[in-house]
C-alpha positions in Angstrom: 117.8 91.4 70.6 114.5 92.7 72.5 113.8 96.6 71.2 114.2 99.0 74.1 111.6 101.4 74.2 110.4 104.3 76.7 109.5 103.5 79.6 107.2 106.4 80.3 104.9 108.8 78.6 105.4 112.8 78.3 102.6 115.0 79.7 100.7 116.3 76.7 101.2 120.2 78.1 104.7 120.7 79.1 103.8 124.0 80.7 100.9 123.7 83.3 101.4 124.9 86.3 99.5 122.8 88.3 100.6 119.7 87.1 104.3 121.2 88.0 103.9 122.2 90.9 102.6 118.2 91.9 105.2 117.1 90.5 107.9 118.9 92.5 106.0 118.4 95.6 106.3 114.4 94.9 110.0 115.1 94.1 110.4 116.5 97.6 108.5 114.0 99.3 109.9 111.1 97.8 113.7 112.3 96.7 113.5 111.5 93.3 116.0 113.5 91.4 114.0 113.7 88.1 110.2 114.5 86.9 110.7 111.4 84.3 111.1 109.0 87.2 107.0 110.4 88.0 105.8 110.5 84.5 107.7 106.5 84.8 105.3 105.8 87.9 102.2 107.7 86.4 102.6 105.2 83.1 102.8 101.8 85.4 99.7 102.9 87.1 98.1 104.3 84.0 99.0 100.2 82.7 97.4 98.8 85.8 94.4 101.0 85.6 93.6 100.4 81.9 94.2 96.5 82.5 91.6 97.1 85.5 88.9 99.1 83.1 89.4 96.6 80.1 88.6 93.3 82.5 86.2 94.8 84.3 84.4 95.1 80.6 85.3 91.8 79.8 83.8 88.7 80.4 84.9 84.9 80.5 87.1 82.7 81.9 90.4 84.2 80.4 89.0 87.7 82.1 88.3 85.7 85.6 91.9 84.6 85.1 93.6 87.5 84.2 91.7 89.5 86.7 92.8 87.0 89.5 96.4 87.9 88.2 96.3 91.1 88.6 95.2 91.4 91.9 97.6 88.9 92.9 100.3 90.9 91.9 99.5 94.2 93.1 98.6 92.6 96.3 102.1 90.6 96.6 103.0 94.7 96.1 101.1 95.7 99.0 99.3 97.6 96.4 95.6 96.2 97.5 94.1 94.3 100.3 93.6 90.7 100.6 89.8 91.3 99.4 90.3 93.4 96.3 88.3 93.5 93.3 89.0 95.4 90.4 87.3 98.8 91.4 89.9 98.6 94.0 92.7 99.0 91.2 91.0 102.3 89.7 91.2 103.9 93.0 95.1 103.7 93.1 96.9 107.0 92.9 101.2 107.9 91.7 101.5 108.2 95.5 100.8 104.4 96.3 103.4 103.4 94.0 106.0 106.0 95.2 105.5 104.2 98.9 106.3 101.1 97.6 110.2 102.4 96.6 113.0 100.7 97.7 114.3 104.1 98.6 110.9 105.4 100.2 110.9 102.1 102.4 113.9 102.8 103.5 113.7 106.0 104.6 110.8 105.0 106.1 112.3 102.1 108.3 114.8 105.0 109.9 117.8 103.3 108.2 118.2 106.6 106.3 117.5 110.4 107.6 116.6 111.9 104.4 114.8 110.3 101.1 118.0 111.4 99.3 120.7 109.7 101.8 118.5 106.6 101.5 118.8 106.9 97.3 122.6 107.5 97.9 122.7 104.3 100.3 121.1 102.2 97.5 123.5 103.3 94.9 126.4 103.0 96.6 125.2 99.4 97.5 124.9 99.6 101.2 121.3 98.1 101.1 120.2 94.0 100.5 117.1 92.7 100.9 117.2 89.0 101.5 120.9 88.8 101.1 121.0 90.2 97.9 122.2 93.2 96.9 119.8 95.5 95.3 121.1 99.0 93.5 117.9 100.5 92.2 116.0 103.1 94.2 112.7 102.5 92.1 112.4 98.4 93.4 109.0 98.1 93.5 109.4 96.1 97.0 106.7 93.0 97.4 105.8 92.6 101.0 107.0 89.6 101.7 110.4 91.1 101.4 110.1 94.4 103.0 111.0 92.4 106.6 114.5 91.5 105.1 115.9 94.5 104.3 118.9 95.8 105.6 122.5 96.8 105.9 124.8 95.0 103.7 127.6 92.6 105.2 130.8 94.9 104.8 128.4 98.4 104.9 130.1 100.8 107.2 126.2 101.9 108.4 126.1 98.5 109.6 129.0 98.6 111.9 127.7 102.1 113.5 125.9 105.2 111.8 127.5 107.5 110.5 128.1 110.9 112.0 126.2 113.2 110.4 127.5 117.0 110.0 127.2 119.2 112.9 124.4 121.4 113.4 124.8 125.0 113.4 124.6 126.6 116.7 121.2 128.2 116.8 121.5 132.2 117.5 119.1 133.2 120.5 118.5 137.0 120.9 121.3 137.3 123.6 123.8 136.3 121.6 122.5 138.0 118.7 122.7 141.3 120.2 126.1 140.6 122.0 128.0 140.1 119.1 127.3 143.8 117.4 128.7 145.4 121.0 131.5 143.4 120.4 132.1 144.8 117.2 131.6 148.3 118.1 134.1 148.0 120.8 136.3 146.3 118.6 136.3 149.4 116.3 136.2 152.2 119.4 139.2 150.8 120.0 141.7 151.9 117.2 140.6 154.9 117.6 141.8 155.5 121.5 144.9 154.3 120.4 145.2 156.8 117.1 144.8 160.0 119.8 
């Protein structure tokens, strides 16, 4: 049986502010519901970034190869462009991997109001892309098959949205003011009827 191991590294200080206040600004932005699932993205780019460094040092045909490789993946990821060289790769930030989300794509394709009601709709398997169902928010999606995403067959999004939950009546200043006269009249009252 293959060893599971982490997936992600720690940050070396746990208590810097900085660092946490980026973090929970990505958490915001993106609807991720835990820091781990950044420090999971930071590591996969801190892989593709050392990969970068180490061939751009090497030399060879197995380099040339494994270069080619890399870009090709990272462009099927949308990633790179289609005339990326490896300094390209070094200048790749945790915020071009968080667009690449299954649940960021889909928020941003409208077929979900809010980063976390497009996580919910991926969990609760209202989502396919090419047919198939797909139940992880962090699906790194290639390109080729952000076009054919979509409802699933039986989703009850499909059929018509959802309503969503009423929005509070917004108090302007007439109303605002109209409602304390009412309650002083309210309360003058019992005491006509007392005398």
């Amino acid at each position: 049986m293959k060893r599971q191991r982490k997936k992600y590294l720690r940050p070396a200080h746990p208590w810097e502010k900085e660092r946490m206040d980026a973090e929970d600004k990505l958490l915001h932005k993106y609807g991720l519901r835990r820091k781990e699932e950044v420090w999971r993205t930071e590591t996969l780019l801190r892989n593709f970034r050392r990969q970068a460094r180490q061939l751009l040092a090497a030399s060879g045909p197995q380099a040339e190869l494994e270069s080619k490789q890399l870009l090709s993946r990272l462009r099927r990821l949308g990633l790179v462009g289609e005339g990326a060289i490896l300094d390209d790769v070094l200048g790749l930030n945790v915020e071009n991997l968080l667009e690449r989300r299954l649940q960021t794509i889909i928020h941003r394709k409208e077929l979900a109001k809010t980063p976390p009601q497009a996580r919910q709709l991926v969990l609760h398997g209202h989502i396919v892309i090419a047919g198939k169902q797909v139940m992880v928010p962090s699906y790194l999606v290639p390109l080729e098959e952000e076009g054919t995403i979509g409802y699933a067959k039986g989703s009850s999004f499909k059929v018509q949205p959802q309503p969503e939950a009423p929005a509070a009546e917004p108090i302007t200043e007439g109303k605002a003011k109209a409602q304390p006269e009412e309650t002083e009249k309210a309360a003058a009252k019992p005491k006509e009827e007392a005398t």
